[in-house]
Residue, then its C-alpha position, 0 to 999 in steps of 0.5 A: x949645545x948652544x940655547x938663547x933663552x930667558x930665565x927667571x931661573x935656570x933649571x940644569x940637568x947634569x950628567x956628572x958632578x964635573x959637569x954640576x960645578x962647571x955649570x955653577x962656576x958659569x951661573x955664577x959667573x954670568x948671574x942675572x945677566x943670563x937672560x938672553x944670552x947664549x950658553x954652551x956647555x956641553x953636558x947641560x940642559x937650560x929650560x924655560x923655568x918658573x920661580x919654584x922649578x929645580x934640578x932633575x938629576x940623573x940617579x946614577x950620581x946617588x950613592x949606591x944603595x944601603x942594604x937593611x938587615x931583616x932580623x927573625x924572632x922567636x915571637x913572629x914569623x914577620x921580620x923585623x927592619x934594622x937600618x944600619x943606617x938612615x936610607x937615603x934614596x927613596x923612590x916615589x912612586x904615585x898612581x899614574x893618571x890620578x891627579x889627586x894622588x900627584x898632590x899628595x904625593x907633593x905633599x908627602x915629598x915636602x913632609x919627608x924632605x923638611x924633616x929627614x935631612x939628607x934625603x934624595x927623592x927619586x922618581x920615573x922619569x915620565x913623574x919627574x917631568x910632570x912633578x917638579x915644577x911643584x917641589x922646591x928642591x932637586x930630584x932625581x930620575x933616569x932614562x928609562x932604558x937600563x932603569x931597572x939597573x940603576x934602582x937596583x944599584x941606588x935606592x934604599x927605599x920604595x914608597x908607593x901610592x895608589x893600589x895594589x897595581x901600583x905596587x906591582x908596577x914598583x916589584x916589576x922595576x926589580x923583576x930581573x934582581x934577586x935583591x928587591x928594597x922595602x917597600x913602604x905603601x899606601x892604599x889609596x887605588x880601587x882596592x888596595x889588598x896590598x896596601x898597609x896603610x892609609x894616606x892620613x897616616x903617612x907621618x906616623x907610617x914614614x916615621x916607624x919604618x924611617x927609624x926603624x933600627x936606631x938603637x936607642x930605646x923610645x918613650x913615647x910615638x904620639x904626636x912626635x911632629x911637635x917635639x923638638x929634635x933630640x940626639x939619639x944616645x947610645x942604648x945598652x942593648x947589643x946591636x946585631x950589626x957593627x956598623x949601626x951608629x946613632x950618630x947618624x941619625x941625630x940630623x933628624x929633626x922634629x922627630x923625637x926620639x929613635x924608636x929603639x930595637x924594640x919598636x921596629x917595622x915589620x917585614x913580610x918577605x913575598x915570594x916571588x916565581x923565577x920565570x924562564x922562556x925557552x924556544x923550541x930548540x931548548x935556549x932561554x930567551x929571557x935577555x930578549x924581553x930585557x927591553x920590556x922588563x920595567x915598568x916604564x910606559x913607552x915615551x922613549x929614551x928622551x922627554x921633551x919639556x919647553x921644546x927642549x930635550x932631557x936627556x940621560x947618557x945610555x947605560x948597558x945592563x949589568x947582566x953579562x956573562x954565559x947565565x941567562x938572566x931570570x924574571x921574576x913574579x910577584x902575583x902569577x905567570x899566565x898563558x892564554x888564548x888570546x884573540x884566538x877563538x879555540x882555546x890554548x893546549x897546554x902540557x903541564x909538567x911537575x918536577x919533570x914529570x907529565x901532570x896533564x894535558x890542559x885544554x882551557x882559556x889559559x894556565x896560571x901559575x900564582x904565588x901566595x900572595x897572587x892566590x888573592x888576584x886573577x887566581x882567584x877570579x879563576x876560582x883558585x884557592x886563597x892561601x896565606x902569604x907566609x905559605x911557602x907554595x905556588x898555585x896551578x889554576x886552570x881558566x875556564x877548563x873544558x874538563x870539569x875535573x881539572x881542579x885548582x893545585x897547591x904545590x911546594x914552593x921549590x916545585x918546577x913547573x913546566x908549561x909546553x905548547x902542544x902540537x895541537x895547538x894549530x901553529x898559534x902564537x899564544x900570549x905569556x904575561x907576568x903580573x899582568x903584563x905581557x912579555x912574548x908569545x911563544x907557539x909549538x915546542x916552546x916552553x914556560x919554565x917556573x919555579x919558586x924563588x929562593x929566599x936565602x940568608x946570605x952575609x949581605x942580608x935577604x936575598x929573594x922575595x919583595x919585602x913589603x913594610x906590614x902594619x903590626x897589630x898591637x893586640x899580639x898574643x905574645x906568640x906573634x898569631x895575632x899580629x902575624x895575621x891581623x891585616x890579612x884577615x882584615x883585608x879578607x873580612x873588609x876587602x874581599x867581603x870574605x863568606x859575606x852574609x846576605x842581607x842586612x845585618x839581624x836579618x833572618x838567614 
């Protein structure tokens, strides 16, 4: 495609390395006298640029992805991260439509890519376009049609900014995977239940979950920016995994030392609800939400910038064969009545046994760590992350008796639209987002995922990176349950007083 255009400096979007180095030769080939000339080279972008303008890559050129282990110990019920290896490609994701938290999503980026060499830093597309005129380096991003694919293959790492809908938004790229990366997060949205830690912390909260693994003890973590960098030397504490070299880790500048497998991030594996849409003649049809599955907004398949168009070649899905793909829930699965002004009937079924028959606004089926969301606006129980149940909530129930149920984790909950529904189209939404409506005979088939050991590590769940309380009692309860106190107490204002502090109740 052949583009007149002047430069101060040509940006490239590459669809292969090939195409990378055929683009260099015809750069350096041609040097300043690029300006107002005429280039065709298949396979590459030129764009309008200013001085700090980069690469915006295509993700599929990263390597694919490094798996951490996640260790248990006799001392927490948590998991401890090891990275055989420093990861390398890491997803950003900020707060959308929040132009404070774009700068110091900037900043961030310019921290981490400074310090920890050999980095790739990944973004939506739709944050790519917006965000790279101000980072002084090549990013990558992907066409949002078969994304979810290509994070599950390359990234290493998760780090988000804003609430907690934002790391719902970053579970939701994974929500057809039963394997899910770290997630490393930072509050600062509305609430931020999920969020473990505070922007102003991002250097300190980076470093441990970064280092987490290298085997080689640590002596000090304060102010570890102003020390020069130092190599890490083989420790004598036996790695669990042969392929941890410290080698690897010795590129890392200005870090101090690696902080040993004695000073390792925790890890809180969130369960997750596998979720199943059947039509009324009992197939799944959970292949025909694939397109809505991520959490892409909608800007289609081609962005525009400087009128000219960046493009990514088209990936089909990796899910093939006769096994109908499975979506999964990080908060609840909801059926409602919508727009509709009678409310939805609903058939509950437990373990293929008849429960009862709903009559309400809708039916949530929540997990743990959903229990604390819309469950809990619908007056649902509140039930700690590490217990390993889903929740049936009703909304509004027309009975007064039909109240809030725990259940088992591996429980199989069938949600049926009655007949007496009227021939309405009712909503189904997972995380918020709705996937289809489904009317008479249909079904909504949910249970819990199952978190399984395997040789390549934890399979299931979304491990979310938890700040570890340093006031442990030796038996793990106290750094177990600090920050989810802590967030019931500061966040929820959990069994409030009223009135002021000292007051007379």
């Amino acid at each position: 495609m052949s583009r007149s255009r002047r430069f101060s400096i040509a940006t490239i979007v590459l669809n292969s390395p090939e195409m990378a180095a055929r683009g260099h030769r015809v750069l350096a080939a041609r040097g300043s006298k690029l300006a107002e000339s005429k280039i065709n080279v298949p396979g590459v972008r030129f764009f309008s640029a200013s001085s700090q303008r980069r690469q915006i890559l295509d993700v599929a050129t990263l390597p694919d992805r490094l798996v951490p282990h996640y260790q248990q110990t006799a001392a927490s019920s948590l998991l401890s991260l090891q990275w055989p290896r420093p990861p390398r490609n890491i997803l950003l994701m900020p707060k959308l439509h929040a132009p404070q938290v774009i700068i110091s999503a900037v900043e961030f980026a310019k921290h981490v890519r400074s310090n920890y060499p050999g980095l790739n830093l990944v973004f939506e597309a739709h944050v790519a376009k917006h965000i790279h005129d101000s980072l002084p380096f090549p990013i990558y991003a992907t066409d949002p049609v078969g994304s979810s694919d290509q994070y599950a293959k390359k990234i290493d790492l998760v780090t988000t900014m804003g609430g907690d809908g934002t790391i719902l938004r970053a579970a939701s790229l994974f929500s057809m995977h039963n394997s899910v990366p770290p997630i490393l997060s930072f509050s600062m949205g509305t609430l931020g239940f999920l969020g473990e830690w505070k922007f102003d912390e991002y250097k300190r909260a980076w470093r441990e979950c970064y280092m987490s693994g290298c085997p080689v003890g640590v002596e000090d973590l304060g102010d570890p920016h102003t020390r020069a960098a130092t190599a890490c030397q083989q420790s004598g504490r036996q790695v669990d995994h042969d392929d941890a070299q410290p080698g690897d880790w010795d590129s890392v500048r200005g870090n101090g030392k690696c902080m040993g497998l004695n000073r390792t991030s925790k890890i809180l594996l969130r369960n997750r609800l596998r979720v199943g849409i059947y039509d009324s003649e009992g197939n799944n049809i959970n292949e025909q939400l694939i397109p809505t599955s991520t959490a892409e907004p909608d800007l289609g398949s081609d962005l525009t910038q400087d009128g000219f168009s960046l493009q990514y070649p088209k990936r089909s899905s990796s899910i093939s064969g006769g096994i109908p793909p499975s979506l999964h829930a990080i908060n609840e699965v909801s059926i409602d009545r919508g727009a509709h002004p009678h409310l939805a009937i609903i058939d509950i079924y437990v373990n293929n046994h008849f429960l009862t028959e709903s009559v309400a606004d809708g039916i949530l089926i929540s997990t743990p760590t959903g229990s604390t969301a819309y469950s809990l606006s619908a007056g649902g129980s509140i039930v700690h992350p590490l217990v390993k149940s889903l929740l049936i909530t009703p909304i509004s129930p027309r009975s007064l008796s039909f109240r809030p149920l725990v259940l088992p984790l591996h429980t199989k909950v069938a949600l049926r639209l009655s007949k007496r529904n009227r021939g309405r189209e009712l909503p189904v939404s997972i995380d918020g987002k709705r996937r289809v409506g489904v009317t008479i005979g249909m079904e909504v088939r949910v249970e819990g995922e199952r978190l399984e050991k395997t040789a390549e590590g934890w399979r299931g769940g979304v491990p979310c990176v938890i700040r570890a309380s340093s006031n442990g009692d030796g038996e793990g309860i106290s750094e177990d349950d600090d920050s989810w106190v802590g967030g019931l107490n500061g966040l929820l204002k959990f069994n409030y007083p009223f009135g002021e502090p000292g007051e007379a109740h």
